[in-house]
N, C-alpha and C positions, 0 to 999 in steps of 0.2 A: 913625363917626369912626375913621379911620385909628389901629393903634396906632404909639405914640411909641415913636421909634427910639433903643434904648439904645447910650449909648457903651461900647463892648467896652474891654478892658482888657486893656493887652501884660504878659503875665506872665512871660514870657521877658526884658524887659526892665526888668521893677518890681521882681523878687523875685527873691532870691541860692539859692544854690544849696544851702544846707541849710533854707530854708523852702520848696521844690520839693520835696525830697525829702520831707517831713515831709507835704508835702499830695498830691503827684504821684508820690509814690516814684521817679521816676528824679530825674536832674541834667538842668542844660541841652541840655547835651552828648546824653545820654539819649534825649529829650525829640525830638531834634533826627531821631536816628536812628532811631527808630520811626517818626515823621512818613515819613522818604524812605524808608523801607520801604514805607510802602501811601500815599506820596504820590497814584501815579496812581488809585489806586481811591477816592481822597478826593476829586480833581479833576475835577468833574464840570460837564460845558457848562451853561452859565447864564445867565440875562438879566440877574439881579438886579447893581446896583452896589454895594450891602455882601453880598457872600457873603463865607460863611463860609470862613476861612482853613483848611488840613488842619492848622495848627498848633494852633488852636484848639480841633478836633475831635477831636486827639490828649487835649492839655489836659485838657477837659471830660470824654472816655471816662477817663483817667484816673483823675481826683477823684473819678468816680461809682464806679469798681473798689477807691479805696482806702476810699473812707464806705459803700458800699451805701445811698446815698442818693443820689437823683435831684435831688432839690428842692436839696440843697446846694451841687448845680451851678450854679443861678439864685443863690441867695443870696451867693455868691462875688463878687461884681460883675463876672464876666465876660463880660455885658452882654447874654446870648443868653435868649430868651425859652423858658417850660416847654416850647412845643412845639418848639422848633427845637433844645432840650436832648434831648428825645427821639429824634428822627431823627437828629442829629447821632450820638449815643452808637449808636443800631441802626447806622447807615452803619459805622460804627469798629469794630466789633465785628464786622460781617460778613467786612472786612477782613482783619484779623486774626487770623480763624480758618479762611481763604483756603488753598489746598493750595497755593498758591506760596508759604508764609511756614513750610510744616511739610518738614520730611527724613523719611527713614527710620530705623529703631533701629538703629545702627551696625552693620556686617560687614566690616569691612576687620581684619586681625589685629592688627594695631599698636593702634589701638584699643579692642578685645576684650582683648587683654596687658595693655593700662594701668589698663581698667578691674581687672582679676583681680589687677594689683600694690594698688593703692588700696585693695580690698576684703581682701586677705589683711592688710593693716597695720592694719584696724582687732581682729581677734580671732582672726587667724591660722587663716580660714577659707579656705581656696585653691578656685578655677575662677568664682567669683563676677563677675556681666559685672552684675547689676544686680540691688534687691531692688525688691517688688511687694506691692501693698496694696490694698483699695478703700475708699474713704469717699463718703459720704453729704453731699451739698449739698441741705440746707433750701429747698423751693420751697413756695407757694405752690398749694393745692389746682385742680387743672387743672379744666377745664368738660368734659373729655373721660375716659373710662376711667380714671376718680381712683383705683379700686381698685387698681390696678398699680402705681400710686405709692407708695402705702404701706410703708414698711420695715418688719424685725422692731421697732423700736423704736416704733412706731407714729405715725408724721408721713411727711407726703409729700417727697419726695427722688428728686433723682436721686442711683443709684450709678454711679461714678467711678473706674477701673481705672486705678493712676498707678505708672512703673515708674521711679526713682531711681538715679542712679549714687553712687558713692562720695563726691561733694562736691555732693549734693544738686542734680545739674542734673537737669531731667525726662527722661526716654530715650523715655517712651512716654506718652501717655494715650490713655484712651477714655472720653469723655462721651457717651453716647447711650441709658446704659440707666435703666429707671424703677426708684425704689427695692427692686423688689418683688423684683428679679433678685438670684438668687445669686452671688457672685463664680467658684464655678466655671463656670456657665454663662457669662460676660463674659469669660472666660477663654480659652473652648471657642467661643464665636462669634467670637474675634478674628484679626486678622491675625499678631499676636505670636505667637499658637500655631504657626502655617503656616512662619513665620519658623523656629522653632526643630526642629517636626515634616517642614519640608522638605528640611532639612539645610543651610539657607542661615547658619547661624550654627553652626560649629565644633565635634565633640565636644570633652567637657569645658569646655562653656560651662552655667554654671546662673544659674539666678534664686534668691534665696531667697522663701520665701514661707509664711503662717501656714496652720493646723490647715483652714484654710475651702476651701481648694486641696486639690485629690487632687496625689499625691506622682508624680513624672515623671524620666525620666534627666535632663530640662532644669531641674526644677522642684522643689526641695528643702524638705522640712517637717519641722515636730518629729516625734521619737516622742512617741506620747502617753503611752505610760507607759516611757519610761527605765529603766535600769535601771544600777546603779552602776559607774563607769567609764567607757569611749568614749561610751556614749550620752549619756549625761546632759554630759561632756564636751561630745559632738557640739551637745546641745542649746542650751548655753550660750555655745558659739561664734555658732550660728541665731542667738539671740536678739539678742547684740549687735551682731550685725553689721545683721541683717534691723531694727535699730530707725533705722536711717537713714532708711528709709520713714516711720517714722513722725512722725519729726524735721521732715521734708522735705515733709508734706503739715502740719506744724504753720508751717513758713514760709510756705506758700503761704496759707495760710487769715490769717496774720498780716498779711501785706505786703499781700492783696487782702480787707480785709476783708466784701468781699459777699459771698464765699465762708464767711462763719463767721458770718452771720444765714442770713433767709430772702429767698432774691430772689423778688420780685413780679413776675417774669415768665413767660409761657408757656414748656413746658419744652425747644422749640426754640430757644429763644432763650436760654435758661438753659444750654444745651450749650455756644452759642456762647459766651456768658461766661467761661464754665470754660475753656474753649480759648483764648478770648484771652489770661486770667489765665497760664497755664501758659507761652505764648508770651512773656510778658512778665515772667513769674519766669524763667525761662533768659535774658533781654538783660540782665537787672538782675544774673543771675550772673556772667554771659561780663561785663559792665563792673565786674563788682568792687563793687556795690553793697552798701552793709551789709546787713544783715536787720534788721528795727522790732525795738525793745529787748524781749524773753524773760525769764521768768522758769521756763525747761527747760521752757514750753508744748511740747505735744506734740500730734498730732492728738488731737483728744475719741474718738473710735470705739476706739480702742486706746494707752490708757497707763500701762499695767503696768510696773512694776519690775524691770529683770533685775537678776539674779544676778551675781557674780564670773566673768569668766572663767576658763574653764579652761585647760588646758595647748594649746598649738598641732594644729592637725590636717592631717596629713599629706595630701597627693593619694589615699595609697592607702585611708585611713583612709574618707576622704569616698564612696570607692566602694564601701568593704566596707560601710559605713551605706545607701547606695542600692538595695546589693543583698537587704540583710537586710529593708529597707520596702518592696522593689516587693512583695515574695512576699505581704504582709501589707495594705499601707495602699493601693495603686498604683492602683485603680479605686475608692476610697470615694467620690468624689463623680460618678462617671460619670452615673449614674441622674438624673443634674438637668439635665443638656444635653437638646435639643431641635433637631429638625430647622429651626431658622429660619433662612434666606438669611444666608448672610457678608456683610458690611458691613464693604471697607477703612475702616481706622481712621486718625487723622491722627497724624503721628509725629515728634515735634519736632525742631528742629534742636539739635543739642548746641552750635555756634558762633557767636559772631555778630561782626560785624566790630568 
């Protein structure tokens, strides 16, 4: 017996624009411009007289990205059956994480300066274009080379190299490595490195970045043991500024909550998620979208308490501090890299219409 055909239901037309958000996290408006972003990759020849609408498909990928629940895509009454829930959400997601929908990490100077104004306002750390972090998304034990999966925390994950500007828009990520990987190595396999090691991004441009990263003219870390004065200053400057990062991957994990369970899917397709997510945390930014209500949640991997800041730190300051850690900290993590193939990484747009 043929299955009976559910009547689909207009959600763009039944439901206002703070119960979208609450379910869909965008607005209509939103909602709208996502769709005509990977309209034509939605729009697919067909025989069928009820195909699936891309608005629908946007819909649906959506609600599954803010529950990390599949099945509550069906239960919604949106009228699409578990399997056509499925393919629908793979199609959207492939989309999505499409190198026609990703930019490059900024290099024009005007935006490299703006970035460096933003970031000095927040703890009076000067040359800062972006800070950088990795976390760990909960998957699902793979059928293949599970041991690589494994983090030091011991659960299967991928690790997640995600670079934030100064009002929490994503500048960079990279989803492709298995939990097991160190963040210096994801670091040393990336294109972001090439970017800054090729001289395509300006001296006096840095990233901030924690104890897990080797220390770099681009790439600034704490001292580990401080000492009273400039360092410990320096240190405290690091920390408040560099917790944007962490702030920023707590929004992200907030607003898409599949990304703060475990997703049940294979870990190619777990990348592609993440990528979409990131893609769709930057439209929700660029349209002024609120962030889901906080309670100074922060990413889980790291959420330490800083300190008071210290007193402002000068240009010349920041360099006499880079200069006294290359001598000392500058290759700590070198020994963890590995000769494996570079793999351009996808790299998001900062703007959207």
């Amino acid at each position: 017996m043929a299955e009976r055909r559910r009547e689909r239901r207009n959600v763009l037309q039944t439901v206002d624009d703070s119960e979208l958000l609450r379910r869909y996290r965008l607005d209509r408006a939103g909602i709208m411009f996502v769709t005509d972003l990977i309209r034509d990759a939605l729009t697919l020849p067909t025989q069928r007289r009820n195909a699936i609408m891309p608005e629908m498909k946007v819909i649906t990928t959506l609600r599954y990205l803010a529950t990390g629940k599949m099945q509550q895509c069906s239960s919604d009454d949106l009228g699409l059956s578990q399997p056509s829930v499925s393919r629908v959400i793979t199609q959207t997601i492939t989309a999505l994480s499409e190198p026609l929908i990703v930019s490059t990490f900024p290099l024009d100077i005007p935006t490299l300066q703006a970035q460096k104004t933003a970031f000095v306002n927040i703890a009076g750390f000067p040359g800062v274009v972006g800070v950088i972090d990795g976390t760990h998304i909960r998957i699902i034990a793979p059928s293949k080379e599970e041991d690589v999966y494994i983090n030091r925390k011991r659960y299967h994950s991928i690790n997640v190299q995600v670079v934030f500007s100064a009002d929490y828009t994503i500048l960079d990520i990279v989803a492709k490595w298995p939990g097991a990987t160190h963040d210096a190595r994801i670091l040393a396999e990336s294109g972001l490195r090439h970017l800054f090691e090729g001289h395509r991004i300006p001296a006096y441009c840095h990233l901030l970045g924690d104890s897990g990263y080797p220390c770099k003219p681009w790439l600034l870390t704490l001292y580990l043991r401080p000492e009273q004065g400039s360092q410990l200053n320096y240190n405290r400057a690091h920390k408040k500024t560099r917790a944007v990062v962490e702030r920023g991957i707590g929004q992200l994990k907030r607003r898409f909550h599949i990304l703060h369970g475990e997703v049940r899917l294979a870990p190619g397709k777990v990348c592609k998620v993440i990528t979409a997510c990131a893609v769709l945390h930057n439209i929700c930014k660029a349209r002024q979208i609120a962030d889901p209500p906080t309670d100074n949640w922060a990413d889980e991997e790291d959420d330490e308490e800083y300190p008071p800041q210290g007193r402002d730190l000068s240009q010349r300051m920041v360099l006499e501090q880079l200069q006294q850690k290359a001598g000392n900290e500058a290759l700590r993590a070198e020994g963890r890299t590995s000769a494996m193939p570079t793999v351009p990484i996808p790299l998001l747009k900062a703007q959207c219409y």
